[in-house]
C-alpha positions as a printed NumPy array, in Angstrom:
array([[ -3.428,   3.037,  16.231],
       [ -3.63 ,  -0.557,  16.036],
       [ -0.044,  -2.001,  18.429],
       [  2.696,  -2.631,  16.195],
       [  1.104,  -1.266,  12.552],
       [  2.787,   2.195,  12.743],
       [  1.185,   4.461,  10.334],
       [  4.483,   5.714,   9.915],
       [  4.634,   7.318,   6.132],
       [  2.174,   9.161,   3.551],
       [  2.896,   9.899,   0.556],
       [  0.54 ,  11.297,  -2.74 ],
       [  0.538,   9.107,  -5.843],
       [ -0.438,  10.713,  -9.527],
       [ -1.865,   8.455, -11.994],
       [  0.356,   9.266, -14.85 ],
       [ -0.31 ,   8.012, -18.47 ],
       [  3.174,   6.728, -18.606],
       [  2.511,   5.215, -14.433],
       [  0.145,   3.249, -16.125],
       [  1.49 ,   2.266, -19.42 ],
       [  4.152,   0.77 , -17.818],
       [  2.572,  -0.572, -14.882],
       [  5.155,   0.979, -12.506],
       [  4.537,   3.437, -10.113],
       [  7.864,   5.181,  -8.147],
       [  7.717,   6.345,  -4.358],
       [  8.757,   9.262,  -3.244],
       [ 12.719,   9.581,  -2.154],
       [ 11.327,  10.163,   1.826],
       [  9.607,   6.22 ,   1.575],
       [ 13.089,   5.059,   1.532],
       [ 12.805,   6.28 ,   5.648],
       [  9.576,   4.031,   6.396],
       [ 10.485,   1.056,   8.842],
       [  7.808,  -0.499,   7.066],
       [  9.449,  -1.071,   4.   ],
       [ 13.315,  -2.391,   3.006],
       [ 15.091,  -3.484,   0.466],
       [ 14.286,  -7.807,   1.266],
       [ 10.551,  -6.584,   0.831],
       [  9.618,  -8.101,  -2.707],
       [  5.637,  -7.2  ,  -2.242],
       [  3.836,  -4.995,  -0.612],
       [ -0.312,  -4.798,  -0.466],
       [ -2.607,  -1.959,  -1.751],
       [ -5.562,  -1.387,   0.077],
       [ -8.801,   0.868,  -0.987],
       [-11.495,   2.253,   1.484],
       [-13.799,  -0.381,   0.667],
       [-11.151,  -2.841,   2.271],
       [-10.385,  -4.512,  -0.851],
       [ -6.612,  -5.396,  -1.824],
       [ -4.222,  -5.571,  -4.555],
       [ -0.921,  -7.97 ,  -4.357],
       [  1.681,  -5.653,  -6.011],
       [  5.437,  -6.225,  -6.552],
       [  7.64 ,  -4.139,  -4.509],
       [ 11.161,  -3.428,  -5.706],
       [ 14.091,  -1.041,  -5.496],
       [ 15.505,   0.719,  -7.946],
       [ 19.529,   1.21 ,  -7.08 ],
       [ 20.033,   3.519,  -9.372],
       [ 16.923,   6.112,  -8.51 ],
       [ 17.595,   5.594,  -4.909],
       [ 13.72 ,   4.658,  -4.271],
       [ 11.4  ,   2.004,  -4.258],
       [  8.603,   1.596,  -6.886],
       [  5.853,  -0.804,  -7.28 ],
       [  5.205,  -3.184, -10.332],
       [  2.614,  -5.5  , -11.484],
       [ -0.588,  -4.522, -10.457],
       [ -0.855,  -0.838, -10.386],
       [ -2.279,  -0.694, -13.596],
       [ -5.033,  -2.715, -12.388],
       [ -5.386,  -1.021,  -8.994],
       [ -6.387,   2.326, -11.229],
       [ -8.905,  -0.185, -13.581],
       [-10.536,  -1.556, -10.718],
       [-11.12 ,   1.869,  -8.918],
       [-11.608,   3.768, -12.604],
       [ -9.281,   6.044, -12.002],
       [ -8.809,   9.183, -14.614],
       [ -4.838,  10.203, -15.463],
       [ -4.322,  12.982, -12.824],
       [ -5.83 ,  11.268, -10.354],
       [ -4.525,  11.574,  -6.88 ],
       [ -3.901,   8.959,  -4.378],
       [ -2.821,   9.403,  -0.692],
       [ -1.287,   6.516,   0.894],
       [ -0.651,   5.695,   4.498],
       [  2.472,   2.708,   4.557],
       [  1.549,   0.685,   7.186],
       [  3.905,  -2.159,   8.767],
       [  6.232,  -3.52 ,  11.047],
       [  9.314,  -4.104,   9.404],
       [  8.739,  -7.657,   9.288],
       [  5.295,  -8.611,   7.677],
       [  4.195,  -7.716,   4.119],
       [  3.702,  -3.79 ,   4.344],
       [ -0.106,  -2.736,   3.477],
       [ -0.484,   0.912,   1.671],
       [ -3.524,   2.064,   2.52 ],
       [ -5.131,   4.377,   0.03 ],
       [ -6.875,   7.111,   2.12 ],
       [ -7.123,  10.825,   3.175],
       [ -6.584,  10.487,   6.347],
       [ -5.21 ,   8.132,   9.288],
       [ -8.643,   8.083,  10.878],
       [ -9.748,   6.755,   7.69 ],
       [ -6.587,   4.386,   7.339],
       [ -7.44 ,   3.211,  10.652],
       [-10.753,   2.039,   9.68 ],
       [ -9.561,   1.137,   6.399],
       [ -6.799,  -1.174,   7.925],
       [ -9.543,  -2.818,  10.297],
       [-11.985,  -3.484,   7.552],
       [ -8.891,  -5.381,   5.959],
       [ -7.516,  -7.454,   8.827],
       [-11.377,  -8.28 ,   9.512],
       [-11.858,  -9.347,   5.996],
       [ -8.529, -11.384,   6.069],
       [ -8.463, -13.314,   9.208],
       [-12.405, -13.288,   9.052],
       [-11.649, -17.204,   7.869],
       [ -8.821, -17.855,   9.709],
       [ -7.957, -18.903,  13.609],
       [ -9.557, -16.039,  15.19 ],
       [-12.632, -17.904,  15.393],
       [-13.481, -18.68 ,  18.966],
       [-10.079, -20.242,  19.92 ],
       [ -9.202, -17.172,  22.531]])
């Protein structure tokens, strides 16, 4: 695993007709656990197997004792054409401190390569050219 990303929760996501409707979709109870994610995170950032990503709003709800995302699920299941019943497994991916990533993906080795084809396709502009 790459040092410091710690794969450290899964969890499978239904596309519901009402998940859509309302643009909301709730994690499980157990995500509460993830060091990735807490309660100052306001965003976290859907990622496909193709390496392409999807800013969504990250919240918690007090009063269902989990976190759900907002704004931009709906169009995370139009972009991929997802059918209602569709299943998504995601790998939560952070440190604590940066924006967490949710990788959509069977498996780690997949999230591994899935979270590489990301950070390549992010920094690919950025200071990591030649200034080692």
């Amino acid at each position: 695993d790459a040092p410091g990303q710690s794969f450290d929760y899964c969890f499978l996501a239904e596309v519901t007709a009402s998940n859509l409707k309302e643009d909301k979709l709730y994690l499980p109870v157990g995500a509460t656990s993830s060091t990735a994610l807490h309660k100052q995170c306001k965003e976290t950032i859907l990622v496909n197997k193709e390496g392409n990503s999807w800013n969504v709003s990250l919240q918690f709800s007090e009063s269902a004792g989990k976190y759900y995302i907002t704004r931009g699920w709906r169009k995370l299941c139009l972009d991929n054409r997802c059918e209602i019943r569709d299943l998504f497994a995601f790998n939560v991916v952070g440190d604590g401190k940066t924006t967490p990533l949710m990788c959509v993906c069977p498996e780690r080795k997949e999230c591994s390569e899935i979270l590489s084809k990301y950070l390549t396709r992010t920094s690919g502009e950025s200071s990591l050219g030649g200034h080692l």
